[in-house]
N, C-alpha and C positions, 0 to 999 in steps of 0.2 A: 675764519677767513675763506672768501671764498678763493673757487678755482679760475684760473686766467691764463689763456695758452698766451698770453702776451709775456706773463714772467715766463716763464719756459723759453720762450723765443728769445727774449732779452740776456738771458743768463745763457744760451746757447751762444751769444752772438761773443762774449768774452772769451770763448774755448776758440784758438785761433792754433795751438801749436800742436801738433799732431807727434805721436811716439807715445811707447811704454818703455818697461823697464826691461823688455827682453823684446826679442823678433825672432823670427821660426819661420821655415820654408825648403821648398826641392830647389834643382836646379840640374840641369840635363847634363850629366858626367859624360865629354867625348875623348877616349882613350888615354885618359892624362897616363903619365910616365912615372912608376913609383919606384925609386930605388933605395936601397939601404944596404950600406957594408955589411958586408958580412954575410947578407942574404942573395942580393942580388935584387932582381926585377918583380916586385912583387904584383901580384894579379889579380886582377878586379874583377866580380868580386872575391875576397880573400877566401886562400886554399885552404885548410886544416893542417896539410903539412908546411905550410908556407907560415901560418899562425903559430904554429910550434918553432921552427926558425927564427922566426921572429923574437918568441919568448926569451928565447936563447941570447939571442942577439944583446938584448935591451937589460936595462937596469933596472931595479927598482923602484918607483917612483916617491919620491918624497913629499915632505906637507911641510909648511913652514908652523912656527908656534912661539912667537913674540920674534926677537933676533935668530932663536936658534932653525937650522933644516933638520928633517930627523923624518927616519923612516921606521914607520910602525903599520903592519901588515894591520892590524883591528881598526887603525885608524883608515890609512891609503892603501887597498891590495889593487896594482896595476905596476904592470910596469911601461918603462919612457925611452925613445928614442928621442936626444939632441939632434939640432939645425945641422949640425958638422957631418952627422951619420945619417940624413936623410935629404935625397933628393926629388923633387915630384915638379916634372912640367909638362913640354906637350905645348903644339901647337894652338891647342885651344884653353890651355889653361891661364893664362895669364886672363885673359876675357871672360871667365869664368869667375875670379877671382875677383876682379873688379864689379862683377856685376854681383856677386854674393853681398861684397864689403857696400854697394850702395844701395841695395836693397835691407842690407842690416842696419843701415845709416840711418835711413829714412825710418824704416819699424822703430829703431830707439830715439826719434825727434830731432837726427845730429844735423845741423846746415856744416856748411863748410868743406873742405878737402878730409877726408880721412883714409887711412890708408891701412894697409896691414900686414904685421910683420910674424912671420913663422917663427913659434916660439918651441913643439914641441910637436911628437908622433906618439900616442899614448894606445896601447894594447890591455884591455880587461879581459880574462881569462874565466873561466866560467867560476861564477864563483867572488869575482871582483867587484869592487864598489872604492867608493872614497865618500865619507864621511860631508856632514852639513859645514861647509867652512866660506870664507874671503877670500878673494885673490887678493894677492898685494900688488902694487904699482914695480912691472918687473921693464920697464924702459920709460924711458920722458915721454909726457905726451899720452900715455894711455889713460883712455878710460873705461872700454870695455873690454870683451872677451867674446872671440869666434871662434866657435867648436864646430867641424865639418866632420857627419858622419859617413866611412866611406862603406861603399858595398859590403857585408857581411852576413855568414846566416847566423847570425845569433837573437837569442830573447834573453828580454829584462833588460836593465841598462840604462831606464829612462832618466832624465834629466833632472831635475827637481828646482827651481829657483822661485824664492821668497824676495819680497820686498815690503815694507812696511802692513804688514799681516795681508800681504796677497800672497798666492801659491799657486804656479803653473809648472805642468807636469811635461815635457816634451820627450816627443820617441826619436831618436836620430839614427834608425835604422828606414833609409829609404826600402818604399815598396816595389820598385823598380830596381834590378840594378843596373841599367842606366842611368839611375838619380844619383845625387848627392843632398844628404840632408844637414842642412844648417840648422845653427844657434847662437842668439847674440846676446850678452846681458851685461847691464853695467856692472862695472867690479865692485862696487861695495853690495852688491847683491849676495845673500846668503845662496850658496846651491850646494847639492850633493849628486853622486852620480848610484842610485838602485845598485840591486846585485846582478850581475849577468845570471842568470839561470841558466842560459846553454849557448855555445860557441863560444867565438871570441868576438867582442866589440872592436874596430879600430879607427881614430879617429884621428886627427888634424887640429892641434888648438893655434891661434891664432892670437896676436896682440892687437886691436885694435887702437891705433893712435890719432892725435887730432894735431895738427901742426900750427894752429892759432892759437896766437899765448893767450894768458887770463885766466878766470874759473873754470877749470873743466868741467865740460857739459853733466848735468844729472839727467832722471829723467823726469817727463812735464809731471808736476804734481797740479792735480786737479780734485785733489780729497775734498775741499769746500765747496767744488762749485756738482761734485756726483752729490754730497751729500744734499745740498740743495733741491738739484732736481729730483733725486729720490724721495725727498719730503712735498714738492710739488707732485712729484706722481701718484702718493699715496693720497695725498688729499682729495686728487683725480678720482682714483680707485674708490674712496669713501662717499662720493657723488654717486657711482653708477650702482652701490647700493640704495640710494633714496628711491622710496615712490614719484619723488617727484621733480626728479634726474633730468636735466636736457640739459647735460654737458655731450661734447660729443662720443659717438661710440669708440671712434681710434683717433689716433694723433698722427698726423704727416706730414716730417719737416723734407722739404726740395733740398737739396746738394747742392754745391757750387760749381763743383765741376761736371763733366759730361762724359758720360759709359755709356757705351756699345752693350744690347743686354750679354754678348759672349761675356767682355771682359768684367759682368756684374761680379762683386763680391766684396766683403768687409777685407780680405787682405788686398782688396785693387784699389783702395779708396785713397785718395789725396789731401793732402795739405789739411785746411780746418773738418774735410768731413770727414778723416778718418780721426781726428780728434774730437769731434760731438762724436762719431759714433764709440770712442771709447768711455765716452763720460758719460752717452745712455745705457752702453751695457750693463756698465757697474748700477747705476741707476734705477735701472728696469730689473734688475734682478732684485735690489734691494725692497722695492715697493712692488714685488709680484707683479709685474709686466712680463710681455712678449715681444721683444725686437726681432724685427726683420728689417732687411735690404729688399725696394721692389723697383721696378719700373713704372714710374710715374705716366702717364698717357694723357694730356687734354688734347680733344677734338671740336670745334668751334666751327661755326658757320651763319652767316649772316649776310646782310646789305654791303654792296659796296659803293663809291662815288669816286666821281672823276674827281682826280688830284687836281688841285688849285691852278698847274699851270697847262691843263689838258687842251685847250684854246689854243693855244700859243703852239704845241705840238702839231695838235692836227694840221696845222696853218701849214708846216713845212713838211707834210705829209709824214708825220713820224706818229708811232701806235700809241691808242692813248694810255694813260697809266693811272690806274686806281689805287682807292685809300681803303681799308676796310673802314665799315661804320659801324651801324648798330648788331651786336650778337645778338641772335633769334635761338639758338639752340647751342648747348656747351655738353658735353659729357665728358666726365675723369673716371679712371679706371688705374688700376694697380696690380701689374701682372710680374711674371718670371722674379718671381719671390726664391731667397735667400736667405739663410740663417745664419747664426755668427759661425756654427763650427761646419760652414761650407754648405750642408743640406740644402737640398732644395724640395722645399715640401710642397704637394698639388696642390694651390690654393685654388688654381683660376683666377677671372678675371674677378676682383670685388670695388664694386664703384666708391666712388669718393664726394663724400657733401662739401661743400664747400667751408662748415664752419670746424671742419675737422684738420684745419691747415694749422700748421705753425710758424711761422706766425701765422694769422687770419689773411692776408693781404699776400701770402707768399709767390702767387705766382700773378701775382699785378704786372710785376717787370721782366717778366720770361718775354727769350724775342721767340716768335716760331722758329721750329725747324723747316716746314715746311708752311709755304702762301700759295694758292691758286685764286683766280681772278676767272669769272665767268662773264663775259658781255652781254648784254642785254638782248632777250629774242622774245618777242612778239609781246604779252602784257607782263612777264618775267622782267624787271629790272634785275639790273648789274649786282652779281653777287659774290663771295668768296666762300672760302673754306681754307682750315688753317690748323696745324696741326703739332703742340707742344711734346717733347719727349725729356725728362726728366729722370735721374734716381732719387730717391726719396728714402727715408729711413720713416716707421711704421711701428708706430706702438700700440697694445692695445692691453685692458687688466687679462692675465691668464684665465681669471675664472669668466672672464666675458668673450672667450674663444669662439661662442657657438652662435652670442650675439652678432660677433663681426662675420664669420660665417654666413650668417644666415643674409648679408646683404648683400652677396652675390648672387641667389634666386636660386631658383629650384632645381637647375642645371647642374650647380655643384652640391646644394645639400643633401637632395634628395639623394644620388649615390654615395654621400658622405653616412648618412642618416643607414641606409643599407648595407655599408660595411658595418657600422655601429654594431646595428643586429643583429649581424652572421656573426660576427666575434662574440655578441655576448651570450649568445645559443651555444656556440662552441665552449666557451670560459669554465671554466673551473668557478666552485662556489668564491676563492678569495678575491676573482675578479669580478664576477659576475653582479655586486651591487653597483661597481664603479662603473661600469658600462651600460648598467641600465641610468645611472643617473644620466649620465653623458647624452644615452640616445635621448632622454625625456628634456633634459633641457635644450640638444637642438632641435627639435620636434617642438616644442613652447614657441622658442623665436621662429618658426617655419610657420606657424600657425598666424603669430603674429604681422609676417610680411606677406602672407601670400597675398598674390597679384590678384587681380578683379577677374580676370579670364587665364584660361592656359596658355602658355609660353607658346604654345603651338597652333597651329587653327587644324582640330581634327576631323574627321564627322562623328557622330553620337554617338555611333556606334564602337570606336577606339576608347577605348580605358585611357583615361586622362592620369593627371598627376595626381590627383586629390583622391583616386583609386589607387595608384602605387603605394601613397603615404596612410591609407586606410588597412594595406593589406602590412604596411610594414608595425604599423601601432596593434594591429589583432595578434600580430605574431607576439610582440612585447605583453598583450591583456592588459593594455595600461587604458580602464574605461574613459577615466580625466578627463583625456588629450582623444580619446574618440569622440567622446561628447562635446568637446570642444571643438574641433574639426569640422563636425556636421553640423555645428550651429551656427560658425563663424564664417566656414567656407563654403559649406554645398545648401544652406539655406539662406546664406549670403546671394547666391546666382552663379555660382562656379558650379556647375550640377553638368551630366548629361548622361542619359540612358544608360550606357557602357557602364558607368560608375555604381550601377545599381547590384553588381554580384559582391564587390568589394563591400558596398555599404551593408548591404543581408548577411555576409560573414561575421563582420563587424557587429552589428547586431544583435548575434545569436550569441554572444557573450554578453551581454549585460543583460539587466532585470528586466524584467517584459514592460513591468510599467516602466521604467524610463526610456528603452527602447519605442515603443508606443508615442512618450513624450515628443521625442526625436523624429518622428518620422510628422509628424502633426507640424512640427516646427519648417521641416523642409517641403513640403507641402504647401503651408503658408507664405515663406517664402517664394517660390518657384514655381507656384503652378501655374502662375500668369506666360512664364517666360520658357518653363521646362514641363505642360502639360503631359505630354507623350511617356517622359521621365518617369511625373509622380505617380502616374497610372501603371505603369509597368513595374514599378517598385510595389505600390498596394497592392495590387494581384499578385506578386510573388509573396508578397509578406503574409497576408490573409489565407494564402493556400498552405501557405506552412502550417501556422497558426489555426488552419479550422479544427484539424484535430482533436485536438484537447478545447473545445471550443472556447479559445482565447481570443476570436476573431473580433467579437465586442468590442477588445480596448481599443482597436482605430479608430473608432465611429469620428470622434474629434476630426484626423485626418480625413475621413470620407466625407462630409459635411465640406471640410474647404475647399476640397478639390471637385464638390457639384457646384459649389459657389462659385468658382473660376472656370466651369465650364464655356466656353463661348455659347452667348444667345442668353444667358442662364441671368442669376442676380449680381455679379460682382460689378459695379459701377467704379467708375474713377471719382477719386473725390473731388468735391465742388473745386477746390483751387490747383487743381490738376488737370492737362489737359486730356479728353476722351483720346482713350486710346481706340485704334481700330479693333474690329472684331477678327480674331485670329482664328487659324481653319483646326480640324483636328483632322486626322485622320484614319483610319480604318483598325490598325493596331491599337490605338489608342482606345476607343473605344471599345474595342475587345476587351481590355483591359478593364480599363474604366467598370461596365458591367458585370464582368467578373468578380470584378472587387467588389463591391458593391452589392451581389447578391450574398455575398458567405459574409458581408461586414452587417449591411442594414438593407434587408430590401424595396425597403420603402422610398430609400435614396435611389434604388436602382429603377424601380416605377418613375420616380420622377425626373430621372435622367432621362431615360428615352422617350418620355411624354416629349420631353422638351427637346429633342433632337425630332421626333417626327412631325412637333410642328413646326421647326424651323429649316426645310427641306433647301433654304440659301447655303444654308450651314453645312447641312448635312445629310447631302446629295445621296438618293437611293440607290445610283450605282458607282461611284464615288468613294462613298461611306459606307453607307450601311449595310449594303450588300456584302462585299468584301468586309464587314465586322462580322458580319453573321455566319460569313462563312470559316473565319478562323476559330469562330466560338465552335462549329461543328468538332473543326478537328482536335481542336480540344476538353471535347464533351460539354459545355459549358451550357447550350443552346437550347438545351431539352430541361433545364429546372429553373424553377422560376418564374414569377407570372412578369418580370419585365422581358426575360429571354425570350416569355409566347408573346407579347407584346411585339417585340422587333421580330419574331420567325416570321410571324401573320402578317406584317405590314410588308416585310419581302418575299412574301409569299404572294400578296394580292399586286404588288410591283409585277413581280417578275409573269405573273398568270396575264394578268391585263396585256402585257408586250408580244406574251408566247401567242394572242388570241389573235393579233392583227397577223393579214395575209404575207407571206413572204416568198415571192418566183422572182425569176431573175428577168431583165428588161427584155423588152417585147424585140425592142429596136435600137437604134443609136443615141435616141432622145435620153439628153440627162438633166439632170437638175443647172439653170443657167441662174441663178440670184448672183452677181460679184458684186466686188464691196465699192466699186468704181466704175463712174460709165462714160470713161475716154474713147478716143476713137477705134482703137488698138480693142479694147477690151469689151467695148460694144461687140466689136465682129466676133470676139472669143467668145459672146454671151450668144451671137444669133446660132454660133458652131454647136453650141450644146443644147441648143433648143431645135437641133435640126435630126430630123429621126433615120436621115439615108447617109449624111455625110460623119464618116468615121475618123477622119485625120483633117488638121490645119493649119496651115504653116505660114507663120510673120517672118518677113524677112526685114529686118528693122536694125537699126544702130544697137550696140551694147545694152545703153540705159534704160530703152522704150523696151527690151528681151527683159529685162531683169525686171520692169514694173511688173509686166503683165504675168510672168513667174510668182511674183510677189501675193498678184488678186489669186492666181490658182491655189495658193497654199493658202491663203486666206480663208476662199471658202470650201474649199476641200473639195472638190472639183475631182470629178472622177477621168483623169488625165495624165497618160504618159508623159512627160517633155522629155528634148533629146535636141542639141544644138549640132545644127549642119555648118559645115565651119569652110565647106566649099562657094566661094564667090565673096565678091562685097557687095553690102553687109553681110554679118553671118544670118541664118535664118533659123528660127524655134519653131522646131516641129512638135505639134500635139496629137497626142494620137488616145481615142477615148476607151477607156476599161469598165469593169464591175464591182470597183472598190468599194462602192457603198451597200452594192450588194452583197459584196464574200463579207463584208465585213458586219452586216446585221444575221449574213449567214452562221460564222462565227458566233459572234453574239448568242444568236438564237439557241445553240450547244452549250452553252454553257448556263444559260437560265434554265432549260432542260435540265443539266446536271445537278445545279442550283436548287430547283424544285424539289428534284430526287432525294438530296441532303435532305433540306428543310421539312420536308415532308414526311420522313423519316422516323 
């Protein structure tokens, strides 16, 4: 059979009555009044001496056993103070009490008036306990039982109540003593009360009564409809082992009512949701699930249109009023997550597909929380934005944790992924297999979602994510999931320079020939789009590698990356469009060469044949000069017949430049070519063609100052400007310099120093 979140959703929709067989909770104790004959005022929370008083005071506590009462210490050790011998009020306790008993109402399913009647003062001594038993029905009208634990320092003492082979343990030593901790359970419920270990325990039992006649209330049994869903989730569970699984990753049924994220929680929950969420609990625990409570988020934006009677509005000047229309863009997300026993564990934000609803259809009849309406400006039509808030309950199989994980992105895994690590470096050997699985199975799903580009936009130079998750996989030596990393993601196009120390670490753990394989791969991939990258990776890889002369097994990689040079052989294929010729620059080819002489030199000859005949490419002082000079400082430039190839070709560059004349101008005469021959910029052209006049000043509007600004920088014009802002208009003062002189001056010292290297 297959799986269908429709029955799920269906069989969810019959669970309407909300309650178990017991409820638990605090409640903020203000000064209640406790008194007892004999004792006096007892104080909260309870004294030692006042506990021993007490003991005194009280009687032994009895057990019933068919008709008979009887008191047997192995069966009941506690003793009890009567309604007669005990009085406890206080301004605020009457309010207190009502709000315990409809709090206990609601946890055990009860509708109607219920009320509750002080039945006993019960003192466990260390040491005390009372046996697995029934309460019997000790007034008309009862059906349950409220136990209020009051401030004490005692341990042990916990609770214990069964009901049809369930078993919940409760502590009713509030951790405040300002609390008071409750407990409710219906009477045919089996409970026992632990041993006190240490102090005294003192508590408050209560009758709880219903004053509607009929069958007294049970509580909701829903054993047929958990056991259902639990056989529906495991079927679930037995899909997302198939190879060929597109069921969804998690399951998210929406809630009926409405939480504030403060008031989120499984004991905040209402009416039918907090009865689904008990009949998933059982459920998801039974079929190895994971329930959580999250905040459900859709955000929506799209077209809007004038509502039908927008005409008739404007007519009597009233604003118009739109309709949302068609959604252009939706996002769901699933935050401020919850677990059943309160926890709130860092999930972050993790998106939500749409076939992952339960029902499919569930948020069709959601009204927004919030509607904005944008009006229409200039070729922008009228649009909205609109925004649903929801609680949702969130299943997903336990062993698929790192699945659902993983599609929240890189923001949470990756520091998810990096605790993994530190703990399992830390672990002891009995842990340390289960945490290395953990980290390899979120690292599989991280592999399998990563995004096309980084989360980020960095420059090349910053270590991206896919260098984080390379340095966290080298730490684990799991090769697998390294090999798979660099094949899927960084010779995918997710690549940038930065990433290249993580990738060479990475590498120097695995076999040379696969490593080798590996870099061939990303190479291929990426040299089109990350030249700079693969050449700075090859140069570092092949300098490691010349050593032990391993540097032969790139050749593969060196071959692709001459082929991707720009100018070179790599073509677009015929049914693709040419792409442009992209530039390299000076590092790169440092690189490039370097690599390439310790890998195959022959590749290196025929790289720089083909950069010096394509000097568009790759500009002698641009390029090559600056390549040639980083090869110096890295010894590179002196072995090699392609290194004397490019020395000589920048050498007979830079010789031919140093040979032309260089004095500085005779007179004012400078260079007048501009790229415009307006009226304005004609006279600016006679100014620079005039050999006496030194300064010339437009006094012109804004716009005609900033053209004529515009041709100076255009043609580089050896010209101060400086705007005089005295009179109107303002006026652009020029005043003429020797920029083109200092500036071949310049020049000229460093082809000098250039020579000097190269010649070397």
């Amino acid at each position: 059979m297959t799986w269908s979140a429709d029955d799920l959703a269906a069989l969810l929709a019959t669970v309407r009555r909300p309650g178990d067989f017991f409820a638990a909770g605090t409640a903020e104790l203000l000064s209640p009044r406790l008194e007892v004959d004999g004792v006096g005022i007892v104080a909260l929370p309870l004294l030692p001496a006042q506990a021993i008083a007490l003991a005194a005071a009280a009687d032994p506590a009895p057990y019933g056993r068919g008709t008979e009462t009887l008191v047997d210490p192995s069966v009941r050790h506690c003793r009890q103070l009567g309604p007669d011998q005990v009085q406890i009020g206080g301004r605020h306790w009457p309010r207190l009490i009502e709000d315990i008993v409809r709090r206990a109402a609601a946890g055990l399913g009860v509708d109607g008036p219920v009320s509750a009647e002080f039945y006993k003062l019960l003192l466990y001594e260390p040491g005390g306990f009372f046996v697995g038993h029934r309460d019997t029905e000790k007034a008309p009208g009862m059906f349950a039982t409220l136990v209020l634990g009051l401030p004490a320092d005692a341990a042990g003492g916990d609770l214990v109540v069964r009901h049809r082979g369930r078993e919940v343990r409760l502590s009713l030593r509030p951790e405040d003593p300002a609390e008071v901790a409750f407990a409710a359970f219906y009477a045919d419920c089996v409970h026992e009360v632990l041993p006190v270990t240490e102090g005294y325990r003192l508590t408050l039992v209560y009758n709880l009564l219903r004053q509607a006649r009929g069958r007294p209330p049970q509580p909701p049994d829903y054993t047929a409809e958990q056991a259902s869903a639990a056989a529906l989730l495991r079927r679930w569970c037995d899909g997302k082992r198939s190879a060929e699984d597109n069921t969804p990753e998690k399951l998210v049924y929406p809630l009926e009512h409405a939480y504030t994220p403060a008031e989120l929680g499984f004991a905040a929950l209402k009416g039918a949701d907090a009865a689904v969420a008990t009949v998933l609990d059982t459920a998801a625990r039974d079929a190895g699930c994971e329930l959580y409570l999250a905040l459900l988020t859709v955000e929506e934006s799209g077209a809007a249109e004038y509502a039908e009677t927008y005409r008739r509005r404007r007519r009597w000047g009233e604003e118009d009023e739109f309709e949302a229309g068609e959604v252009f863009d939706r996002s769901m997300t699933l935050s401020d997550w919850r677990r059943r026993d309160g926890d709130v564990p860092a999930l972050g934000e993790i998106p939500v597909e749409a076939g992952e609803f339960v029902p499919l259809n569930a948020c069709d009849a959601l009204t927004p929380d919030e509607e904005h309406f944008h009006e229409a400006t200039g070729n922008e039509g009228a649009s909205f934005e609109r925004t649903y808030r929801r609680a949702a309950l969130v299943l997903w199989p336990s062993e698929r944790i790192f699945a659902v994980l993983s599609q929240a992105g890189l923001q949470v895994t990756l520091p998810y992924l990096g605790n993994l690590v530190e703990r399992w470096a830390a672990a002891g050997r009995d842990q340390q297999s289960r945490l290395r699985r953990e980290a390899e199975d979120l690292a599989g799903h991280m592999i399998a979602r990563w995004p096309s580009r980084d989360r980020f936009s960095r420059s090349d130079d910053t270590p991206g994510d896919t260098a984080r998750m390379l340095d966290l996989l080298t730490r684990l030596g799991d090769a697998g999931l390294i090999a798979r990393l660099l094949t899927e993601v960084t010779a995918g196009g997710n690549y940038r320079k930065a990433d290249n120390t993580a990738i060479l670490a990475a590498l120097r753990g695995l076999p040379q020939r696969q490593a080798a394989a590996l870099v061939e791969r990303i190479v291929t991939g990426t040299a089109v789009s990350a030249f700079a990258a693969c050449a700075d990776l090859l140069a570092r890889i092949a300098t490691a590698w010349e050593q032990d002369q391993s540097a032969a097994a790139l050749s593969g990689a060196a071959v692709r990356l001459t082929e991707a040079l720009p100018g070179g052989h790599t073509r677009s294929a015929p049914d693709e469009p040419r792409r442009p010729e992209a530039r390299v620059g000076p590092a790169a080819v440092a690189d490039l060469v370097t690599a390439l002489m310790t890998i195959k030199p022959s590749l290196a000859e025929r790289a720089v044949d083909l950069m010096l005949a394509s000097p568009r490419l790759y500009g002698a002082d641009t390029v090559l000069v600056p390549a040639a000079r980083r090869m110096v400082i890295h010894g590179s430039l002196q072995t090699g017949t392609a290194a004397e190839r490019l020395r000589m070709a920048c050498v007979a560059h830079l010789r031919t430049r140093v040979a032309e004349p260089l004095e500085p101008p005779a007179d004012w005469r400078r260079e007048s070519a501009l790229p415009c021959r307006c009226r304005a910029c004609a006279d600016l052209s006679r100014f620079l063609a005039d050999p006496a006049q030194r300064s010339w000043v437009l006094k012109a509007a804004e716009a005609e100052r900033s053209h004529v600004e515009d041709s100076i920088r255009q043609a580089g014009a050896d010209l101060d400007t400086a705007t005089d802002r005295r009179g109107r208009p303002y006026s652009l003062v020029c005043a003429k310099n020797q920029a083109s002189y200092e500036r071949r001056a310049t020049q000229r010292r460093q082809d000098l120093e250039d020579l000097a290297h190269f010649a070397g």
